[in-house]
MILUMVO-596902 format. One record per residue (C-alpha): x, y, z; residue in one letter; residue number from 1. Coordinates in pm, 1 decimal. Layout:
BEGIN
{{X, Y, Z}, "A", NUM}
...
END
This chain:
BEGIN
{{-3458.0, -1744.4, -596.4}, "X", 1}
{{-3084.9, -1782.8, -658.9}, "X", 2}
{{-2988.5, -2147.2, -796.8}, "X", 3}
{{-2650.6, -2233.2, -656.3}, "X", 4}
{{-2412.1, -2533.3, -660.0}, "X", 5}
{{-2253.9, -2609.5, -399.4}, "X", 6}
{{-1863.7, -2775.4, -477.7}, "X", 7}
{{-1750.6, -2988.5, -199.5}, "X", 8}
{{-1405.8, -3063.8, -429.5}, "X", 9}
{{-1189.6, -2791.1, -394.9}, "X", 10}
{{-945.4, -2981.0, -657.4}, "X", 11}
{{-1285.9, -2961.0, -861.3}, "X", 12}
{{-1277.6, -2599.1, -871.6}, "X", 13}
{{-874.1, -2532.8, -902.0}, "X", 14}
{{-906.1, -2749.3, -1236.1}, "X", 15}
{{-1211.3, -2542.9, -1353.9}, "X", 16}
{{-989.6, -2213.8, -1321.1}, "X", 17}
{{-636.4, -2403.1, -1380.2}, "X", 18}
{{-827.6, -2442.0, -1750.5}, "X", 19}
{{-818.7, -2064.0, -1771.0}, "X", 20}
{{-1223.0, -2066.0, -1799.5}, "X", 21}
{{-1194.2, -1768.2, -1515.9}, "X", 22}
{{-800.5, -1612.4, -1696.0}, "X", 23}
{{-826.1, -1278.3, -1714.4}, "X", 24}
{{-502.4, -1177.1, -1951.4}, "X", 25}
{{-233.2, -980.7, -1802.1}, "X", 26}
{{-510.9, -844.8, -1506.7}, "X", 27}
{{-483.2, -1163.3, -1288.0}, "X", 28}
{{-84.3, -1270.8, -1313.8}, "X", 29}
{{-57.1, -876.5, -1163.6}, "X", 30}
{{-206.8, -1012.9, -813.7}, "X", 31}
{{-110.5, -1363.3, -808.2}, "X", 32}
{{196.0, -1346.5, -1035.7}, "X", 33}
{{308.7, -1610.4, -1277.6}, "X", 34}
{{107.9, -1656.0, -1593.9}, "X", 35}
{{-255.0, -1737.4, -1673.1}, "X", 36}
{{-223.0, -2083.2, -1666.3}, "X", 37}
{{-136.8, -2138.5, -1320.3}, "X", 38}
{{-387.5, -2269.5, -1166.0}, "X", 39}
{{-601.8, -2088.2, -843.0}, "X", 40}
{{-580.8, -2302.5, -544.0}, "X", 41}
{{-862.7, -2245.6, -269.7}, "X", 42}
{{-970.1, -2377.7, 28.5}, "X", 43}
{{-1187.9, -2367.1, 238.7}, "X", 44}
{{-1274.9, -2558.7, 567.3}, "X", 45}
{{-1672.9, -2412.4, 506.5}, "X", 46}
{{-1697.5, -2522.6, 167.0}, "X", 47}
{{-1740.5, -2357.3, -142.6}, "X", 48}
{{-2059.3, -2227.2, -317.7}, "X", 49}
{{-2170.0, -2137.6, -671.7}, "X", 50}
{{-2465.5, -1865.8, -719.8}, "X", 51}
{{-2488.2, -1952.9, -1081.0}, "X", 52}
{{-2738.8, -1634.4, -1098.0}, "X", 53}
{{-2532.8, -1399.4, -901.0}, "X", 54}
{{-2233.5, -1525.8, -1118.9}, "X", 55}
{{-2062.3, -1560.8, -830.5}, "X", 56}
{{-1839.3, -1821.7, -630.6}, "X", 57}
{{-1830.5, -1799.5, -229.2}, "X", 58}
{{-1555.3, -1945.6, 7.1}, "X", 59}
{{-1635.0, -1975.0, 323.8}, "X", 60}
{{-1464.5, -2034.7, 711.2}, "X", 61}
{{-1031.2, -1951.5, 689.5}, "X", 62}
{{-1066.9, -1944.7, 306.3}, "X", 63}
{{-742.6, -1921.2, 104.0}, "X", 64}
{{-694.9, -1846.6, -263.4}, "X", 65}
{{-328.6, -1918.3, -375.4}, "X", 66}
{{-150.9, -1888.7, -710.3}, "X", 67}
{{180.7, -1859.1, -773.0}, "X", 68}
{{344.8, -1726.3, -454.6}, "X", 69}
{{29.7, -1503.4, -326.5}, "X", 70}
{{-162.1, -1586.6, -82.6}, "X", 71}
{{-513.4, -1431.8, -4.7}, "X", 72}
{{-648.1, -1571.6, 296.4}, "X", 73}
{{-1038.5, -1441.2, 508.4}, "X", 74}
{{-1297.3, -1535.6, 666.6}, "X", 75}
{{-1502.1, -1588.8, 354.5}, "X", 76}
{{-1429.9, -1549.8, -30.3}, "X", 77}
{{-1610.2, -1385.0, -333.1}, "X", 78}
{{-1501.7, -1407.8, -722.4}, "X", 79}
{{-1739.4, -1256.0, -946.5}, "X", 80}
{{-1688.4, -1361.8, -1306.1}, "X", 81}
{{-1862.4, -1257.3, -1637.7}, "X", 82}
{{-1895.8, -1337.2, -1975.7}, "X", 83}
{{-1582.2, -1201.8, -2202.3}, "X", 84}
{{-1692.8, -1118.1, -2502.4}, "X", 85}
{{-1357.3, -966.9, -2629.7}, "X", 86}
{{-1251.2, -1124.6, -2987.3}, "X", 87}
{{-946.3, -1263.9, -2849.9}, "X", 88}
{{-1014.5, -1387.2, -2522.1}, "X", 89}
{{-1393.2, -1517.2, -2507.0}, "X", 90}
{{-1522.2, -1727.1, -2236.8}, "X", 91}
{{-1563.9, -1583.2, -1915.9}, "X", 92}
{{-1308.9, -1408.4, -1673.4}, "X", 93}
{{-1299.2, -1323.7, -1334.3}, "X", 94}
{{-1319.3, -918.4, -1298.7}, "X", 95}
{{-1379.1, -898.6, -882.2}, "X", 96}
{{-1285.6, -1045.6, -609.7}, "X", 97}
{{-1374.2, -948.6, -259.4}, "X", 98}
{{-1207.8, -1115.0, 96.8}, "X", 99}
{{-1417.8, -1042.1, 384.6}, "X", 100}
{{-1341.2, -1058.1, 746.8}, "X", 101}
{{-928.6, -1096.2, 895.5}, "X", 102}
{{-787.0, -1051.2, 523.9}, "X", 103}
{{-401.3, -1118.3, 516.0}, "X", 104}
{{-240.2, -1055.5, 188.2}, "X", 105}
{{84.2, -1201.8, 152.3}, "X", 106}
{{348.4, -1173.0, -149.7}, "X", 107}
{{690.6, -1163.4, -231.4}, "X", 108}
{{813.0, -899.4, 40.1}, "X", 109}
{{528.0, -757.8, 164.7}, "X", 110}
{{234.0, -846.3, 368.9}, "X", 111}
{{-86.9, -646.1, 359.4}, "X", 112}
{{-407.3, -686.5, 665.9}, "X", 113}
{{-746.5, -523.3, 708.0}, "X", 114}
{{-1097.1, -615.8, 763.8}, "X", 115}
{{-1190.9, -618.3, 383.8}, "X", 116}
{{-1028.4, -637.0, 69.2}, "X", 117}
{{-1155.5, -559.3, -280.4}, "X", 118}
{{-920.4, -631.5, -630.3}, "X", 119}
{{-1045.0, -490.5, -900.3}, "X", 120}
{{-919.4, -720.8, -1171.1}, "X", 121}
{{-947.7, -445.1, -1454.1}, "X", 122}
{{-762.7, -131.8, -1261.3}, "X", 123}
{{-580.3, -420.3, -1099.9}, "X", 124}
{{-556.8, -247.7, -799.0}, "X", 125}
{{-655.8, -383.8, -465.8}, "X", 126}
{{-833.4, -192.9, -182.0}, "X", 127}
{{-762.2, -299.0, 171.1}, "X", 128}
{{-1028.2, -139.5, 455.6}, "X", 129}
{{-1204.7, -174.1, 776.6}, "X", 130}
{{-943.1, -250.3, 1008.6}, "X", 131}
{{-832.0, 32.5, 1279.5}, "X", 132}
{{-559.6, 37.2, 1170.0}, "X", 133}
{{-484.7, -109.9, 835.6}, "X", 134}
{{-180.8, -242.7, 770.3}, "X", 135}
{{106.0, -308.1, 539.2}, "X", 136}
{{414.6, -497.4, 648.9}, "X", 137}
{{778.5, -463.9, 441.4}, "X", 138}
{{1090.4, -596.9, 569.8}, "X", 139}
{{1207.1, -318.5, 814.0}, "X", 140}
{{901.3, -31.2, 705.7}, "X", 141}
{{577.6, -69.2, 879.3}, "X", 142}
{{284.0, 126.8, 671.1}, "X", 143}
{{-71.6, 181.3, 862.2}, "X", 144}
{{-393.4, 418.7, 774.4}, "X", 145}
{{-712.8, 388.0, 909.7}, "X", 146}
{{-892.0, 485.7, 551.7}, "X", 147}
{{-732.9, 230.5, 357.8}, "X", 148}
{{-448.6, 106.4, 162.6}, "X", 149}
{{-439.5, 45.7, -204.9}, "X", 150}
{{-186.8, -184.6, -440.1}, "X", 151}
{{-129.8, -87.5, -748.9}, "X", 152}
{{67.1, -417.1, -851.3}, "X", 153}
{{164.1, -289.2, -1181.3}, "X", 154}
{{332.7, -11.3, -1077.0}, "X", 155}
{{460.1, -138.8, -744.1}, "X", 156}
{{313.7, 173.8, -564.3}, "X", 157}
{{67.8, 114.4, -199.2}, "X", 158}
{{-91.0, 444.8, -127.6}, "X", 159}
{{-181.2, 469.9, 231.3}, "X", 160}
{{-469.1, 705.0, 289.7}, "X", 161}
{{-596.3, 857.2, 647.1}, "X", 162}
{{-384.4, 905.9, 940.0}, "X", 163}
{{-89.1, 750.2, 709.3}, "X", 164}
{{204.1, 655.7, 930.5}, "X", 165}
{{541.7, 475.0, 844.4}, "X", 166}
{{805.3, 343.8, 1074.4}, "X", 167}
{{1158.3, 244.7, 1026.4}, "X", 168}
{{1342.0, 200.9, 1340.8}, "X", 169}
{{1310.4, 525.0, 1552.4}, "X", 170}
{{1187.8, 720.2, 1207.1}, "X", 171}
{{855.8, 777.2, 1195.2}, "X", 172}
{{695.6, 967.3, 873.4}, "X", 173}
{{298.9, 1098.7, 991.0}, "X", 174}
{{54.4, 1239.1, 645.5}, "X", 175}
{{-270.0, 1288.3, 547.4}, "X", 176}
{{-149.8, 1070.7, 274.4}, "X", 177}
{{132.7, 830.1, 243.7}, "X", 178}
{{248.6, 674.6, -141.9}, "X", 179}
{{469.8, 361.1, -67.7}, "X", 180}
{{718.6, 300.5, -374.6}, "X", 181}
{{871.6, -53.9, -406.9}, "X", 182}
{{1173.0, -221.1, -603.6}, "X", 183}
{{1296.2, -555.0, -614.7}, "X", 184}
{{1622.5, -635.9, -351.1}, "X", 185}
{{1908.1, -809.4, -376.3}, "X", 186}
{{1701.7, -1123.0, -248.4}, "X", 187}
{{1427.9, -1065.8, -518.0}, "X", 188}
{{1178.7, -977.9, -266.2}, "X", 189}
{{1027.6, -596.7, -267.4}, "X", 190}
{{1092.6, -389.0, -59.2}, "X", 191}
{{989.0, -53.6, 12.4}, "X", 192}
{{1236.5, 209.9, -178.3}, "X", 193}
{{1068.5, 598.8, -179.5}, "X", 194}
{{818.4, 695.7, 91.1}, "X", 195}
{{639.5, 1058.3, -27.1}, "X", 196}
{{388.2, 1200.9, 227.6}, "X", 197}
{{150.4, 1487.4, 140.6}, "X", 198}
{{-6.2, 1697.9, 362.0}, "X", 199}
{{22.9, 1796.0, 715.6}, "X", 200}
{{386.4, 1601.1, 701.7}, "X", 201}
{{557.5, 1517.1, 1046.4}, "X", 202}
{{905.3, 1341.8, 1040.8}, "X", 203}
{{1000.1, 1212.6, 1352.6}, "X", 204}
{{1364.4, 1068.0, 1471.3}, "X", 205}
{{1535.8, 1027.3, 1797.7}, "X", 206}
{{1681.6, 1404.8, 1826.8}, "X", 207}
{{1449.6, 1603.1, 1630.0}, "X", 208}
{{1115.0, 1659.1, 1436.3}, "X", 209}
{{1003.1, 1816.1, 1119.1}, "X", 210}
{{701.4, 1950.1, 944.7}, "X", 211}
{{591.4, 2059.7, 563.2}, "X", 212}
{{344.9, 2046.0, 330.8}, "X", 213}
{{475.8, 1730.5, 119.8}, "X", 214}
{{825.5, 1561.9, 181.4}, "X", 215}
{{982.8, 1267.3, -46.4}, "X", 216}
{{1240.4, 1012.5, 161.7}, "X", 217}
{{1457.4, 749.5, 30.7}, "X", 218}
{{1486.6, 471.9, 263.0}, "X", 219}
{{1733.0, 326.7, 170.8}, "X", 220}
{{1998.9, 621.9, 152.9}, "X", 221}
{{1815.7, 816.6, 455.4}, "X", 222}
{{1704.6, 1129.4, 250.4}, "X", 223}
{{1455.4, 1328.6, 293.4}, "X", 224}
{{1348.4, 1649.7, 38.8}, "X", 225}
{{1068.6, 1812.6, 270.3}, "X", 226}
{{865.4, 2131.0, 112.7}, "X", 227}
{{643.6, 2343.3, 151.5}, "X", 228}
{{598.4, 2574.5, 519.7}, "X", 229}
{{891.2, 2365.5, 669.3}, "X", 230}
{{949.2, 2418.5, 1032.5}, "X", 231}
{{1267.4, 2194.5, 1184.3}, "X", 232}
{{1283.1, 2140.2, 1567.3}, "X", 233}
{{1553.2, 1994.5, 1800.1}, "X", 234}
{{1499.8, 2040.5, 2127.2}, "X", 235}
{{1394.4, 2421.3, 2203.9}, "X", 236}
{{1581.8, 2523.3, 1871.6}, "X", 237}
{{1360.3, 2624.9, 1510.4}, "X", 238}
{{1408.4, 2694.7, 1178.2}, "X", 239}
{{1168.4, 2766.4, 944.4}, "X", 240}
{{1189.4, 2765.7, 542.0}, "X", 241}
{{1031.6, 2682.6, 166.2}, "X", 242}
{{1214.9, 2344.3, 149.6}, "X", 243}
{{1500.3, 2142.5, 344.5}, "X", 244}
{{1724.2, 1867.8, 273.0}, "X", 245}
{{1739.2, 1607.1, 558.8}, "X", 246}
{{1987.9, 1366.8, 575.1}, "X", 247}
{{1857.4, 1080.6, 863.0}, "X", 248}
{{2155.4, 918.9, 877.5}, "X", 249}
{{2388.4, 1158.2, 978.1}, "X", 250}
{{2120.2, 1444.2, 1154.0}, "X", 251}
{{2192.5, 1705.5, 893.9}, "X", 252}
{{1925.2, 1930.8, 797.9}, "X", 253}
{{1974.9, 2214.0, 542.2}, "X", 254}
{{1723.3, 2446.6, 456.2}, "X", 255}
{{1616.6, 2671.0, 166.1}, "X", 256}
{{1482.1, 3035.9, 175.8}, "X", 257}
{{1157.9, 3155.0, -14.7}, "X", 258}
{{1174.7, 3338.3, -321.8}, "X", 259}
{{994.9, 3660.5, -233.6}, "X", 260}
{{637.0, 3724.3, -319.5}, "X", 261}
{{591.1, 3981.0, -571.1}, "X", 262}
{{591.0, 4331.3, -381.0}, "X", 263}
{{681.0, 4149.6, -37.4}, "X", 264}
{{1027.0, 4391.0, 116.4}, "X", 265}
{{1352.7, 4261.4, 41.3}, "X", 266}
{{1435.8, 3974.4, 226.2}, "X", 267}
{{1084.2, 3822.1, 365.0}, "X", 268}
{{1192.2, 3490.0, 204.5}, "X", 269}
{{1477.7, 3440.4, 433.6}, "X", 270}
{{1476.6, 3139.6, 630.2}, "X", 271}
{{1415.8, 3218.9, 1015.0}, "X", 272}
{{1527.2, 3050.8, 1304.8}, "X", 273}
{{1527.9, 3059.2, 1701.1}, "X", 274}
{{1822.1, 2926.8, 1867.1}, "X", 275}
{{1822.1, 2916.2, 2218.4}, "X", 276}
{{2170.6, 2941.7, 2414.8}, "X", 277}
{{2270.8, 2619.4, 2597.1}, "X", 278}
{{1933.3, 2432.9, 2461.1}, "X", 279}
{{1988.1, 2055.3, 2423.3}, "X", 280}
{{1792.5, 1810.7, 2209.1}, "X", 281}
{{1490.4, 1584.6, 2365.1}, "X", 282}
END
């Protein structure tokens, strides 16, 4: 039988944490930001429980746990903690925590939702899943998979996984697997700055579509560097190649031939196309 308290002062257990007894160093400013002696603020209208066996605090009914300026908000709350017994640090540290039910992640320039959410405080990466689809929100890029969606705070990268889709405006970029990298703006918010896609890559704009193995775009110059069995349509027109250089912006697409496999005839690398006389693009 599990003893647990039960803390009916969520100031109680902000000071507890605010006292770094739960700081993990370097691990927990990556999610929440700031440093480890900003205090974690939750709430709960359910209340909050300790499972002093379990080693494990439970937030329940529109929890929230803030620090800093990131906000993780569910239906219900877990932080696991342990004992440290690093030289340096001691006491114990949180090394999980799980949000359960409507998860919304929100930080500086992006906002991350999903049925569950899982941060592993020592990879510092967190996983979002069980939503249909999940979803990742960035100024003017829209990011959704219905696998998941991982953070990897430290190195500002989301990799969407499953039926990965982004959208900017009418651009659409369709993969098996999406990799989301961010920068800081202008406004110090992030914002989404490379998109690369790999496998089974579709690009979609208003006048024409294209396909390839893998493809890297720059959002914010409208680049795309697509390789790999490209095929370019617009309207009934094709061309096929090795790799192409798109230009969004301005609807310029060049591509590159193959270099020819050994003992293939001269000229089976070329790239190929079909034009068709008086075709228009849909």
């Amino acid at each position: 039988m599990n003893v647990y308290l039960k803390i009916i002062s969520v100031t109680a257990l902000s000071a507890v944490l605010g006292l770094g007894m739960f700081a993990s160093p370097g691990a927990a400013q990556t999610l929440f930001g700031g440093d480890n002696d900003t205090p974690i603020e939750v709430n709960a209208d359910g209340g909050i429980e300790w499972q002093r066996d379990a080693s494990v605090f439970i937030a329940t009914k529109n929890a929230t746990a803030t620090r800093g300026n990131t906000v993780v908000s569910a239906d219900e709350l877990r932080a696991y903690y342990r004992q440290n017994n690093d030289a340096d640090g001691g006491g114990t540290e949180i090394w999980r925590l799980d949000a359960i039910g409507n998860v919304k992640i929100t930080a500086p320039g992006w906002v991350g939702e999903g049925g569950l959410a899982i941060y592993d405080v020592a990879g510092a990466v967190i996983v979002l899943k069980d939503a249909n689809p999940i979803k990742l929100t960035s100024g003017e890029d829209i990011i959704t998979a219905t696998e998941q969606v991982e953070f990897w705070s430290e190195r500002k990268l989301a990799v969407a996984r499953g039926n990965a889709t982004a959208v900017r405006a009418q651009r659409t970029i369709r993969a098996n697997v999406l990799s989301a990298h961010f920068e800081q703006g202008p406004d110090g918010q992030d914002r989404v700055r490379l998109v690369e896609g790999f496998d089974q890559v579709r690009i979609n704009t208003a006048n024409e579509q294209a396909t390839s193995d893998r493809a890297a775009y720059d959002v914010v110059s409208g680049l795309a560097r697509l390789t790999g069995s490209v095929m370019i349509t617009q309207g009934d027109n094709q061309l096929e190649g090795c790799s192409a250089d798109l230009d969004l912006n301005t609807g310029i697409s060049r591509l590159k031939s193959c270099a020819p496999a050994p003992g293939a005839p001269e000229g089976s690398g070329r790239v190929k196309g079909v034009l068709m006389p008086g075709a228009r693009a849909k």
